[in-house]
C-alpha positions as CSV (number, residue, x, y, z in Angstrom):
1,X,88.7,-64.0,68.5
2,X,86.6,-66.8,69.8
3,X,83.8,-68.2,68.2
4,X,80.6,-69.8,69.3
5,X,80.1,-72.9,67.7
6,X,77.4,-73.2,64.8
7,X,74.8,-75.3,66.1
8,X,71.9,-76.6,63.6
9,X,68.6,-77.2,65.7
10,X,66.3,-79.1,63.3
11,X,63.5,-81.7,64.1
12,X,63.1,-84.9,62.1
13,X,59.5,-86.7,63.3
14,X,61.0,-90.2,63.6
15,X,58.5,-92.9,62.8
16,X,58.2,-94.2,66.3
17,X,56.8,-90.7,67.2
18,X,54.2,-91.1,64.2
19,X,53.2,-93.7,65.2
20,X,53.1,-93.1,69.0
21,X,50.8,-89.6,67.8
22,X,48.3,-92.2,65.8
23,X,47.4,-94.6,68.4
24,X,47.5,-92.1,71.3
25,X,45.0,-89.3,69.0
26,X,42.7,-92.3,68.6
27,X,42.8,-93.9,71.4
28,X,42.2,-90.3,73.7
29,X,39.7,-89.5,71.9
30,X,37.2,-93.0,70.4
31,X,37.1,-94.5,74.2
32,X,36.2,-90.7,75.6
33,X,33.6,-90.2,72.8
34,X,31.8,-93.6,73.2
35,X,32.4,-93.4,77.2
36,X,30.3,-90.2,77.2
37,X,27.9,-91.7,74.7
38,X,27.0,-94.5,77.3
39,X,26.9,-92.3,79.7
40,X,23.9,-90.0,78.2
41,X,22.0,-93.6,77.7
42,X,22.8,-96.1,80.7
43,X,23.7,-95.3,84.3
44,X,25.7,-98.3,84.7
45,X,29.3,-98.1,84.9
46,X,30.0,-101.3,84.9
47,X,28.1,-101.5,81.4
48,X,30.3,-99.0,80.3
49,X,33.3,-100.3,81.9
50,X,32.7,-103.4,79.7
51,X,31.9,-102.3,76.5
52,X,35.1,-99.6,76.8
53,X,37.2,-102.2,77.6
54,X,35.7,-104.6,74.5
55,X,36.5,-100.8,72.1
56,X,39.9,-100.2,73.5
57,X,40.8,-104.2,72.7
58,X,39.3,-104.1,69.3
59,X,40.5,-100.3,68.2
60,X,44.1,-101.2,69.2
61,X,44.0,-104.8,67.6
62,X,42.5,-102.6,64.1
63,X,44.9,-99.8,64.3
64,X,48.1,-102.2,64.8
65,X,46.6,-103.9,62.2
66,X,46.3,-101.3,60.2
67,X,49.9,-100.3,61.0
68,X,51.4,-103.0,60.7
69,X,50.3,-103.6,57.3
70,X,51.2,-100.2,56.3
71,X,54.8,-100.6,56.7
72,X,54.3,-103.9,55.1
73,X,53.2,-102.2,52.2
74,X,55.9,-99.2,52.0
75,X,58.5,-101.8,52.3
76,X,57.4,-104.1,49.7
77,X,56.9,-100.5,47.8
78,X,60.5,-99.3,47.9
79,X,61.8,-103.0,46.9
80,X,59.6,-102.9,43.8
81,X,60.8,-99.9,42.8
82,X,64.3,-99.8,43.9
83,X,64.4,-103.0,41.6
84,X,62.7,-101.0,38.5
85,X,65.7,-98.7,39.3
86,X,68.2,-100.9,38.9
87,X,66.7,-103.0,35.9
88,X,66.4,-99.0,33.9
89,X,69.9,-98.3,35.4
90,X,71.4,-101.0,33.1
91,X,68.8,-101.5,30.4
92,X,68.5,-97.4,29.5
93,X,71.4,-95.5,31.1
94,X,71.0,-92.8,28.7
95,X,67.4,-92.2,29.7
96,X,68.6,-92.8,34.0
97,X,71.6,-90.3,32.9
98,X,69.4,-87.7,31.7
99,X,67.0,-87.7,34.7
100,X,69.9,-87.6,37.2
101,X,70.8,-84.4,35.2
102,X,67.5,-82.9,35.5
103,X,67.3,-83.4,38.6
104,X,70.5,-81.9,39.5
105,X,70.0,-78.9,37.2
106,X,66.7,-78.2,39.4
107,X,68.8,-77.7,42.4
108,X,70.9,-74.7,40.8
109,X,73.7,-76.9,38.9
110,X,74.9,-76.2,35.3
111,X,74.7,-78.7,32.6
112,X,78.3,-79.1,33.1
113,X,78.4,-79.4,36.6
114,X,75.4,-82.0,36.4
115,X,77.6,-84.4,33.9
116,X,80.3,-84.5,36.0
117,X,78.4,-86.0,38.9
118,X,76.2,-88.3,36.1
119,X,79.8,-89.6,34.9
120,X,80.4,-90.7,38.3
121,X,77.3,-92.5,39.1
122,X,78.0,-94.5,36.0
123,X,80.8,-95.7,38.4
124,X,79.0,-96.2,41.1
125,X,75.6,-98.2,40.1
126,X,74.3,-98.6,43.4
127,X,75.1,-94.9,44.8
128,X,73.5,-94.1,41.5
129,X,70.2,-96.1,42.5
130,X,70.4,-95.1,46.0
131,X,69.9,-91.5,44.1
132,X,67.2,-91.8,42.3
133,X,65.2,-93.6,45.0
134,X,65.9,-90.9,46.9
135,X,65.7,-87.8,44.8
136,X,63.5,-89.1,41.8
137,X,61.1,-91.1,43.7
138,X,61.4,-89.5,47.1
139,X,61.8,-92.9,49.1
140,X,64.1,-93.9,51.7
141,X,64.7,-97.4,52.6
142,X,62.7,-99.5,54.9
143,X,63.9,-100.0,58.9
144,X,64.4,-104.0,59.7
145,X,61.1,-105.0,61.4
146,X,59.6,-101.4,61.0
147,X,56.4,-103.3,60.4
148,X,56.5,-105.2,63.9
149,X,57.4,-102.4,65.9
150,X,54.8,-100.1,64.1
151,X,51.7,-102.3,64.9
152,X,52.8,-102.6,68.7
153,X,53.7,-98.9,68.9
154,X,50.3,-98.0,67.6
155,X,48.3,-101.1,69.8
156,X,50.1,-99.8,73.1
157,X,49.7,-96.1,72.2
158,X,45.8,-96.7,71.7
159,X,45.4,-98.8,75.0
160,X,47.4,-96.2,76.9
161,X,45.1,-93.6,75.9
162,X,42.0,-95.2,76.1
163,X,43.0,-96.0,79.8
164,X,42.2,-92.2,80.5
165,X,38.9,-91.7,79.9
166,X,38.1,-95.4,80.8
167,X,39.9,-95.2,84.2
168,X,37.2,-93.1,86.1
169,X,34.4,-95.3,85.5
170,X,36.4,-98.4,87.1
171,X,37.7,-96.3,89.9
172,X,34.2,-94.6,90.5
173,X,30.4,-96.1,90.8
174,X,28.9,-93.5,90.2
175,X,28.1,-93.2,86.5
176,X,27.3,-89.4,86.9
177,X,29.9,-88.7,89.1
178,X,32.7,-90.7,86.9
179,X,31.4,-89.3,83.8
180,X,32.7,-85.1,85.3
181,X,35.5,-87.3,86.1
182,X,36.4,-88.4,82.9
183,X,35.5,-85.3,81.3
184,X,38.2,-83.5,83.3
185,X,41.2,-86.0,83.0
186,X,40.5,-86.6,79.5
187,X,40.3,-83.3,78.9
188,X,43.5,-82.2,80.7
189,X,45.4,-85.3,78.8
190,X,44.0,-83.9,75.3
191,X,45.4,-80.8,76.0
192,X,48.8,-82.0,77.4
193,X,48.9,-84.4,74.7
194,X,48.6,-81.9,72.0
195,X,51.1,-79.7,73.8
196,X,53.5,-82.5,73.4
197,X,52.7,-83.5,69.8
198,X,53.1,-79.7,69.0
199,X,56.5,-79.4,70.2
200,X,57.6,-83.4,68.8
201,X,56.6,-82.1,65.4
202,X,57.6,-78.9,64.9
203,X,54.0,-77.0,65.1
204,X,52.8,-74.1,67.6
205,X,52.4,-76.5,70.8
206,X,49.4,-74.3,71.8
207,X,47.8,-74.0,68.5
208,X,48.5,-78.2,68.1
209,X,46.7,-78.6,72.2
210,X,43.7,-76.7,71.2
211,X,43.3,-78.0,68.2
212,X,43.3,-81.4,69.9
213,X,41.2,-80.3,72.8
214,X,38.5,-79.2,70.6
215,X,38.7,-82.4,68.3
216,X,38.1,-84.5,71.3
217,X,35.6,-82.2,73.0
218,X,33.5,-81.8,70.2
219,X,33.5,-86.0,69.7
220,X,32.4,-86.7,73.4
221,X,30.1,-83.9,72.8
222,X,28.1,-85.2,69.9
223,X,27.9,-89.1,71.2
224,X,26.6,-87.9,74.5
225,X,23.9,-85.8,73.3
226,X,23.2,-87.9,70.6
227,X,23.0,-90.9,73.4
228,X,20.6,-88.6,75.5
229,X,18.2,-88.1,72.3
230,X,17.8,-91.2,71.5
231,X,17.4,-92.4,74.9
């Protein structure tokens, strides 16, 4: 009798989609709040146009930054400690032996079972670090030039989004008229965006776009009226 294959469906968020989710949320939604705060104070687009431009620069340069030393950080991280690992692996093998055991008993194995695969590690000292980094510490080695491609990932993913709400006001003259405009596409990309994150990372895409929608909303809201109050 035929079978249909077994097929396993399971999402992993891969770091370029992180990263792609950080710079685009920011970037959607700091160049649509301050665009809107402008707008309550100054009927000038091309003051807005300006000083949008001078965020989106300075928010993508920060964020890739930030990024960028991020991964910097994890990778140097996992070396420290993968090197910790290997120093207890030879200096205190009883103490490394009795953790691996531990851990294995947690996951279900008997005592037994658990010295069997401890007696092979003692084998094996780099499968038996590679373990513990993993299953002890929880960390998983560093991508070549992770860092590099982090920080541009998050630059271009803030500039692209900051585009949106930007792009009326250069398209427009009309600082009233640009700022509806801007409301509505940034608005529609909030949404879409969320969508998309949603279904990338395993969440409810409608519950991820209106939680997005609202986030960005309820930003643009506050800097306008704030603008408008002040003005």
């Amino acid at each position: 009798m035929p079978q249909t294959p077994h097929i396993e469906r399971h999402f992993t968020s891969s770091d370029a989609v992180r990263d792609i989710v950080i710079g685009m949320a920011d970037g959607l939604t700091v160049p649509f709040a301050l665009a809107a705060g402008l707008s309550g104070a100054i009927k000038a687009t091309h003051v807005i146009v300006v000083a949008g431009l001078a965020e989106i620069a300075a928010g993508s340069i920060a964020m890739g930054l930030g990024g960028y030393l991020a991964a910097k950080s994890d990778a140097e991280h996992y070396v420290q400690e993968r090197a910790r690992e290997c120093r207890e692996v030879k200096q205190v093998p009883e103490e490394e032996a009795r953790e691996v055991s531990d851990i294995l008993q947690n996951y279900g194995m008997e005592a037994e079972e658990a010295n069997t695969v401890v007696t092979a590690f003692e084998k094996r000292p780099e499968a038996w670090v590679d373990f513990m980094m993993r299953f002890e510490l929880g960390l998983e080695p560093p991508q070549p030039g992770r860092a590099v491609r982090s920080a541009a990932t998050i630059a271009g993913s803030y500039i692209a989004g900051g585009m949106i709400p930007l792009s009326p006001y250069i398209i427009l003259h009309q600082a009233s008229t640009a700022f509806m405009a801007s409301v509505g596409v940034t608005l529609i990309a909030l949404a879409m965006f969320g969508y998309i994150k949603g279904r990338f990372t395993g969440a409810v895409p409608l519950r991820s776009a209106s939680q997005t929608l609202v986030t960005g909303a309820l930003a643009a809201t506050a800097a306008y009226v704030l603008a408008r109050l002040i003005s």
